[in-house]
Every structure is written in C-alpha cells, then in structure tokens.
N, C-alpha and C positions, 0 to 999 in steps of 0.2 A: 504493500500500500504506500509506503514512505517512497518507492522508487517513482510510481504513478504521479506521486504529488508533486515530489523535483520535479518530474517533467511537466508535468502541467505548469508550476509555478515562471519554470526557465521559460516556456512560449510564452506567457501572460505577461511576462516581466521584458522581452524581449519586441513582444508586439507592441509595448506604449508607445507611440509616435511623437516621441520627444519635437522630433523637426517640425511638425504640423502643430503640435501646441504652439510652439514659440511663435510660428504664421497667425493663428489663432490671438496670440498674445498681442501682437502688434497690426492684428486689422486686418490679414490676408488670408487667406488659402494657399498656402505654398505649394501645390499643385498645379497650380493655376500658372506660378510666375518662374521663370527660366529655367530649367531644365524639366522642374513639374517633380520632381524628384525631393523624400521629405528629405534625406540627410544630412549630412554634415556641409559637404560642399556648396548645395545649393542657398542653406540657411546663409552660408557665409556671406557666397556674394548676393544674396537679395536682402538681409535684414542686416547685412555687418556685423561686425568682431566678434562684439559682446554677446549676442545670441549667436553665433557659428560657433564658438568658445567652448559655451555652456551645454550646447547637444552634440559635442563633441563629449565632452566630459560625460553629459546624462546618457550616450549610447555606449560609450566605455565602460560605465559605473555601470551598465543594466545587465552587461556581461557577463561583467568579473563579481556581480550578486548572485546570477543565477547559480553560478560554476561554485561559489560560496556557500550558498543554500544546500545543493546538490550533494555535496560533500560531507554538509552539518545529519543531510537523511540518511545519504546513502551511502554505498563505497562501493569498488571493483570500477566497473566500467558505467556504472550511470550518472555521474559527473561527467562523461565525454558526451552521453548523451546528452543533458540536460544543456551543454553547451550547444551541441547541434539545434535544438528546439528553443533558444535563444537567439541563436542567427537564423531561424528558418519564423521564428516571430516575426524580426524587423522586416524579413523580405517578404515573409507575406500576412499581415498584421491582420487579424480578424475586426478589428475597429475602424480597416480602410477599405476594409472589400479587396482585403489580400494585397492592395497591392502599394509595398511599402518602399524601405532603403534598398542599396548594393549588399551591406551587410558588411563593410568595410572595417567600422568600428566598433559594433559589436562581437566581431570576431575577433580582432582586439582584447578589448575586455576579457572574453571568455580565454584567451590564450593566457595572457596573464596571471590567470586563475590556474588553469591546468598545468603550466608551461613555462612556468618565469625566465629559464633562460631562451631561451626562444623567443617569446614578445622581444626580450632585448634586443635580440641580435635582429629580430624581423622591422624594431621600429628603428633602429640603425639604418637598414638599407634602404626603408623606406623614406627615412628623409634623406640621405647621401641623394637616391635617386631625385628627390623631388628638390633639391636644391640643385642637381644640374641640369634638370630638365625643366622646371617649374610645370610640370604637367601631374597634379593628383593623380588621375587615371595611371597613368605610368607606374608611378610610386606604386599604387595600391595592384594593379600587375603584377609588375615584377616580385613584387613580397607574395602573391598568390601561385607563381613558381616556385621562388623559393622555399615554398614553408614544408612542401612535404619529405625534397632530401633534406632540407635541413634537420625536421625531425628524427628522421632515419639515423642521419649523420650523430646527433648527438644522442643518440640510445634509448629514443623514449618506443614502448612498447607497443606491441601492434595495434592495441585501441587510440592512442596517440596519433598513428601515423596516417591512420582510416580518418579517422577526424583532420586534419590535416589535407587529406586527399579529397575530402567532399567539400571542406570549405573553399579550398583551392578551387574547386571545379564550379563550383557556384558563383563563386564571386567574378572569375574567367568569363562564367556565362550571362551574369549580370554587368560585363563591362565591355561585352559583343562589339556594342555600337561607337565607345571610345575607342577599341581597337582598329576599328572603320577610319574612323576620324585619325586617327592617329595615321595609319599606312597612306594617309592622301593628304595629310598635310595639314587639315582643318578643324584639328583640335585647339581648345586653347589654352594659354595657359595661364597660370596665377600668379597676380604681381605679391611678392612674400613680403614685400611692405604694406601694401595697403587691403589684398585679399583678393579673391580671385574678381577677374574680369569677368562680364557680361557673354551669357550663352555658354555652351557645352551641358554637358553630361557628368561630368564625373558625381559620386557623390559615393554617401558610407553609408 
C-alpha cells in the first residue's frame, strides 16, 4: 500500500503546474504566450527573472520531494519509480489535460534525490554546454545523452540506469522540435544576462 501511495503522491506532486500558476499569478495563460509551453524557459522569457527563478526552483523542489517521500515509504526500486511518475506528472499533468512541461527540471530534482553524484556532474555539462552555446535546448540534450552512460559509468544499479534511459528518451522526445530548429539554424538562443529572447521552444 505505502508503495501505491509514493507513487500516487510522486504524479500528484509532479503534475502541479508551477509554470501556469505563476501565468495565472500575473494575469496570463502561459499557454497562450510564446512557446505555449508551462516550464521553466518559457516562464523566463515571458514573465522575467523573478518568476523563471522560482518555477525553476518549484519544479526542482517537486522532484527531489517526490524521490524524498518515496524513500521515507518505501525502499528497493520504488523511489526510481516514484521519480519516473514525477517526470511523467509534469509532462502530462492531469490538471492540464495532460498536456504539461519537457520534464527538464523535474528530472532534475528527482536525480538529485536518487543520484547526487550524477545531478553534479549532469548540471556541470549542462551549463558548460549552455554557456557556449547559449541555447537551453542544447544544454538540456546533450545532458539527456549523457545521463544514461554516465550512470552506467559510475556504478549505479540496473534500476538506476532504466531510469536514466527512459528519462533520456522522453525528454529527447519532448525536444523533437528544438532538435528541428537547431539542424536548420532557427533556434534561438538566451541572452544569460538578461534571459532568454522572444520565441523558440525550449522549456523544463
């Protein structure tokens, strides 16, 4: 029963739509306005810093509770679970009609949780990349390769590396359309002083 309830709790806790509240907060439908996408990114460049900041932190935080919680119920492998149904919350949210973030930064969160040395090393590359590219999408690619030899690499266990390999392939598949963008040139990218520029896709 206790394993039933992590999981339940990791969706419910993963599906709050941090990014859409904060639209909400300030008058909008963040759906509606540039990319249409609730995450991270898109909060950034249409509501600025302060709220891109905070649903950054709030979709980190709902991660690394679920994978918290999961832990306090259960043991063995349903903390990997209860992270998977954390990231599979945010992308497809029962409070949006499924249809939520990339799943960027609460995968995030939930690594952190399971994974600490890994988040390290995977939020190292991920900004190395995104500081010579200025492209999020990128960043959050390339760390979506990375992450499952890296797990392999530093010995974590086969439920580990399964987790690893589907968040990988989810976030890959929720970033299709950057990928587009990116091979033809017409991505864009984020000024790291002032936050991202108007239009694109990326988002967490």
């Amino acid at each position: 029963m206790n394993e039933v309830l992590a999981v339940g709790i990791a969706y419910l806790l993963g599906s709050i739509p941090f990014g859409y509240l904060a639209g909400r907060a300030s008058g909008i439908d963040i759906r509606t306005v540039g990319s249409g996408n609730i995450g991270t990114t898109n909060v950034f460049r249409t509501l600025g810093r302060r709220w891109g900041i905070a649903v950054l932190v709030a979709d980190v935080g709902k991660g690394l509770v679920a994978v918290l919680i999961a832990k306090e119920l259960t043991g063995g492998v349903w903390p990997v679970i209860a992270a998977v149904a954390a990231v599979l919350g945010h992308v497809a949210p029962v409070w949006l009609r499924f249809r939520g973030g990339k799943g960027v930064a609460v995968a995030g969160g939930a690594i952190i949780g399971l994974m600490p040395l890994a988040s390290l090393i995977l939020l190292a590359v991920w900004i190395v990349v995104l500081a010579l590219t200025r492209y999020v999408s990128a960043a959050s690619i390339v760390g979506a390769v990375a992450f499952t030899p890296l797990a392999w690499a530093l010995g974590y266990g086969w439920q580990y590396i399964v987790f690893a390999a589907l968040v990988s392939v989810l976030v890959l598949v929720r970033h299709r359309s950057n990928m587009k963008r990116l091979a033809t040139g017409k991505e864009l990218r984020v000024d790291l002083r002032r936050g991202s520029r108007p239009g694109g896709e990326a988002g967490a």
